[in-house]
N, C-alpha and C positions, 0 to 999 in steps of 0.2 A: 527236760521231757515235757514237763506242762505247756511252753514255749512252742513246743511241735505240736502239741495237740490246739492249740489254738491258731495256729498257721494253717493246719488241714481245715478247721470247722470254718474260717470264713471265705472259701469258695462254695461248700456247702450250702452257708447261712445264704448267701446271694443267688444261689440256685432255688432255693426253696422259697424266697422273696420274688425271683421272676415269675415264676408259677403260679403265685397266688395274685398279682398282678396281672396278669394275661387277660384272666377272664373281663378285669373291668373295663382294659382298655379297646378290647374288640368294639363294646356298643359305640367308643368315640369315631371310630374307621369309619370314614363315609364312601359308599358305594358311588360306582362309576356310573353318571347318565341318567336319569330318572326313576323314583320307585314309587309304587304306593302299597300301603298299607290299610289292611281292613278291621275295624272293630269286632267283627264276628266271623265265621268263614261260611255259616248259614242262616236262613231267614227266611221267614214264611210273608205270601204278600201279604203286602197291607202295611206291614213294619219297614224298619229303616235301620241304616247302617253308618257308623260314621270310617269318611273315607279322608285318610292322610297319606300325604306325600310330600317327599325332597329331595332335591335334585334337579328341579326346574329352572326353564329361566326368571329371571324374575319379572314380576308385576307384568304376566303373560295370563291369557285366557285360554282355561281347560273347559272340556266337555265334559263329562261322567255317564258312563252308559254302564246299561246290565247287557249282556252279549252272550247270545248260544251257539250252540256248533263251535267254542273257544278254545283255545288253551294259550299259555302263556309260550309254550314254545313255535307253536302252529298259527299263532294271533287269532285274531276274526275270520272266519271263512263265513263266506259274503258278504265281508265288508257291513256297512252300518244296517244291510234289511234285516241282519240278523241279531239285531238291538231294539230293545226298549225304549224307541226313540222319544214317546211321548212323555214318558217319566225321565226323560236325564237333567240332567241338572248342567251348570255353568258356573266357572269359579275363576278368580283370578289369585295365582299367585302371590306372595310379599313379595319384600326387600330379598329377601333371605332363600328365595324358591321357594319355599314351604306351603303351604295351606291345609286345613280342613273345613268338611265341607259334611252336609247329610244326607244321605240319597236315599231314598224311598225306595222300598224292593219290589217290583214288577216283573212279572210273568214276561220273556223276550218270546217272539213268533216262533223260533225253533227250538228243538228239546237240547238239554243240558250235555256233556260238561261247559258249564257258562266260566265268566269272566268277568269283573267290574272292570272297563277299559275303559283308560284313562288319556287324553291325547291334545294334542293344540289343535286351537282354533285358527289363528292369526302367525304368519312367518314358518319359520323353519320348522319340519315336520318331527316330532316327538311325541312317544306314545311309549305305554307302560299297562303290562295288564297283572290280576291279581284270584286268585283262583276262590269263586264263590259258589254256592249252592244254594238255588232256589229250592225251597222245602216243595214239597207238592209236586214240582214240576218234572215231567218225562226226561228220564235219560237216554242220548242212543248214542252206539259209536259214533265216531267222522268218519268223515268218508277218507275211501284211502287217494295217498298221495297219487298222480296219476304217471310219476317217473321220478328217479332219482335224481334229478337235476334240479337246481334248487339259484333262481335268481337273487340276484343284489344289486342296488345301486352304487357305482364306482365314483360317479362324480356331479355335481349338485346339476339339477333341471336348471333349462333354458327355453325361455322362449325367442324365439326369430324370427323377423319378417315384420314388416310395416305395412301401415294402411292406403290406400287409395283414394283418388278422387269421387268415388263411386260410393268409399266407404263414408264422407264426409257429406253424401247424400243420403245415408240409411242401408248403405250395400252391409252384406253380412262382414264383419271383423273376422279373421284369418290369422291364424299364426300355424309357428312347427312348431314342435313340443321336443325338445332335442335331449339326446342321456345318453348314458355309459351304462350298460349291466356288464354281468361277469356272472358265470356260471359257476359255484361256489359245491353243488351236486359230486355227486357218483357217473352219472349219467348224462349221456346227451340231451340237448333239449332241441327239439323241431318244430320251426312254425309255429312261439310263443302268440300266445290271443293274450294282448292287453285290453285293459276300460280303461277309458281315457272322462274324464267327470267333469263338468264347471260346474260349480256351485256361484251363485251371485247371492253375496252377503252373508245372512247367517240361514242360507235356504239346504234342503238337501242338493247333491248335486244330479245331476242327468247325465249317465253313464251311456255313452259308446264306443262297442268292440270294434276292436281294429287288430288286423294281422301282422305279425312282421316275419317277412318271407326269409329264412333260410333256418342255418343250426350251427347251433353252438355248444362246443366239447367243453368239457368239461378244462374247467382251469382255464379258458379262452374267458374273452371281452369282446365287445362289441357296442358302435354307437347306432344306436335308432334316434330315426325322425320319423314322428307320428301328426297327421297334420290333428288342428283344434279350430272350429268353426263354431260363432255365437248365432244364435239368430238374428235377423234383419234388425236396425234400428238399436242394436244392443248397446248399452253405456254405464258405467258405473264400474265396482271394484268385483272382480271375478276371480274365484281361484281352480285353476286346473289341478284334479288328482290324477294320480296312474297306481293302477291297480292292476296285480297278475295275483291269480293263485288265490284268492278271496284276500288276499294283502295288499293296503294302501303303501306304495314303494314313495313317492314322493309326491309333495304338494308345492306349485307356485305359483303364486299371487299375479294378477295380470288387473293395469287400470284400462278401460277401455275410453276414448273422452266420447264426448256427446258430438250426436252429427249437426250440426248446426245448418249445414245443406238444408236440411229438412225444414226446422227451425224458420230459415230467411224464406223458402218454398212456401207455409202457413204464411206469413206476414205479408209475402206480395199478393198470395192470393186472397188474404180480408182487403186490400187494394181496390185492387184490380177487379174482383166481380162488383163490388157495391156501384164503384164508378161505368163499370157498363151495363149496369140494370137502370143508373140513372140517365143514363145517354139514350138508351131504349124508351124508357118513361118519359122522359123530354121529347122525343121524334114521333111517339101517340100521342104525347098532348099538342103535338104543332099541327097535326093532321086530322084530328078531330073538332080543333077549336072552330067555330065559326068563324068566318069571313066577315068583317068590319064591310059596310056598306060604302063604297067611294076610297078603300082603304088597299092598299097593296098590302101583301103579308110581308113578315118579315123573315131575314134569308133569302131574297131574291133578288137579286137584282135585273134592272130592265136589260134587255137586250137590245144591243145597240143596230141601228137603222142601217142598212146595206145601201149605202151609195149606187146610182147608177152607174153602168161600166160605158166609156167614152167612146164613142164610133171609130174606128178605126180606118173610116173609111176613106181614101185622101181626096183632100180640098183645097180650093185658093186661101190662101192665110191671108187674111186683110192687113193692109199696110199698118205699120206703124204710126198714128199720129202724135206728133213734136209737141212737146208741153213747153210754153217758156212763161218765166216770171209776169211778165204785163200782156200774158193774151190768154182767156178763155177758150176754153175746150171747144165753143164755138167758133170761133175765130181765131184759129191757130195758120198759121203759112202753110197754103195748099187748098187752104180749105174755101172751093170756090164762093161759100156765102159767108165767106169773113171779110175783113175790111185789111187795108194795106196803113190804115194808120193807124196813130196812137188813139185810143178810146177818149172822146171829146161829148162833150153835152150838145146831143143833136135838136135838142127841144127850141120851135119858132119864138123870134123875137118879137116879145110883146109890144104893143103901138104904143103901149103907156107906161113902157119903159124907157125913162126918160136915157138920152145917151150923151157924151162927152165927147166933142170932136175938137179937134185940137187945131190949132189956125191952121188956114191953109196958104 
């Protein structure tokens, strides 16, 4: 009998072992995706808050903002104007996701229920909010939702399209912004208006609305391309947001290079003007300089004499006269006042030159 009663008591005893166990092992369970946690869940300004979270990537950089018009299920409605941008803080993650961090409590532009929202700076888009109250500060409903259709993104942003010769001169950079939603709603949705944002660096971004024509039922998908345009001359690391619904749906990072066009365009022209202000300053100082006395200037060369032009008009051509070895141009054959012999010493025989006569 005792045998049996100690058979029954230990599924007992191990039932009443798992129970008392449960509760410890719950705080080990780590939650799916990002969390944060708040030191207090109200605060009057002026004070501060300490703000923890895990579940992040690591040794990644967070923003921290106070956010009105909020809730954790509804996110931001309008996006960051409706934050305490001047007051937020910036943290970088561990090893481990983790961080804490102290955020100073400020009044946001719009009346409460607010939100301490948590979110990346850099890469893949992650965001976590946490439900706070500013002491002091006005409360008013949200506004209501404007259909029961309710977007998502299906599959990660893209950017498409390349630059130009144009663009390598300062022309505006140009991309599509390419995506997947899926209407996750009750309701139809027609003729969503997205904000399409670059931000360059750690700046806010510059939002514009863009339509995308048609509708989409519920439990459908659908891909949009939304074009994105920087301004002229634009260069450095950019990130495009999209936002519907006062919710940022996706963020991607875009490098833009430098126009160099431009660049070589400055360079020829420090050239090129210096050397024709000096060419111009050279040709007033040749034009003003006085004239040397008996001196021709210089750069000028004489101009050459114009031959007279040859009569044309026909005439006896004079014979050819014969040049030969032993006769002068005077006394050439033909020439009646030349001589028919060979040139001899015509000078009189002196009397008192004595002579040599040979017998006779």
């Amino acid at each position: 009998m005792s045998g049996r009663v100690r058979i029954l008591r230990l599924p007992v005893l191990a039932a009443v072992l798992a129970l008392l166990l449960l509760p410890l092992a719950a705080p080990v369970a780590r939650a799916d995706g990002p969390a944060v946690k708040l030191s207090a869940s109200q605060a009057g300004t002026g004070g501060s808050i300490t703000v923890s979270g895990g579940g992040w990537r690591s040794h990644t950089l967070l923003m921290m903002l106070i956010c009105g018009q909020s809730t954790p299920s509804r996110g931001v409605i309008g996006g960051t104007n409706s934050c305490a941008n001047g007051d937020g803080r910036a943290v970088t993650t561990g090893s481990d996701g983790s961080f804490t961090k102290k955020l100073p409590v400020a009044e946001p532009p719009v009346p409460c229920p607010c939100v301490v929202h948590v979110a990346t700076v850099t890469g893949p888009m992650a965001e976590a909010d946490a439900v706070f109250q500013v002491a002091g500060h006005p409360v008013a409903p949200l506004p209501a939702e404007t259909s029961g259709g309710r977007l998502s993104i299906l599959s990660d942003t893209r950017l498409t399209g390349s630059g130009s010769l144009l663009t390598w001169f300062g022309a505006p950079p140009s991309r599509t912004l390419v995506f997947t939603v899926g209407n996750s709603g009750s309701a139809a949705i027609k003729d969503p208006v997205f904000r399409v944002g670059t931000a360059h660096g750690v700046f806010a971004p510059q939002w514009d609305e863009q339509q995308w024509r048609g509708t989409l039922a519920p439990g459908r998908r659908a891909q949009i391309k939304l074009p994105v345009e920087l301004s002229a001359a634009a260069h450095g690391d950019y990130t495009v947001s999209l936002q519907y619904d006062g919710r940022v749906l996706a963020e991607q990072p875009w490098g833009v290079g430098r126009p160099w066009g431009v660049t070589l365009f400055w360079i020829l022209l420090c050239l090129v003007v210096p050397a024709a202000v000096f060419r111009a300053g050279m040709a007033v100082v040749d034009r003003v300089r006085p004239r040397r006395p008996g001196g021709v200037r210089h750069r000028r060369l004489a101009r050459p004499a114009l031959l007279p032009l040859r009569s044309r008009t026909p005439g006896p051509r004079p014979e050819p006269t014969p040049t030969l070895p032993w006769f002068t141009p005077d006394s050439a054959p033909g020439d009646p006042a030349g001589r028919l012999s060979a040139p001899h010493d015509d000078s009189p025989t002196s009397p008192t030159t004595p002579t040599t006569k040979g017998p006779t």
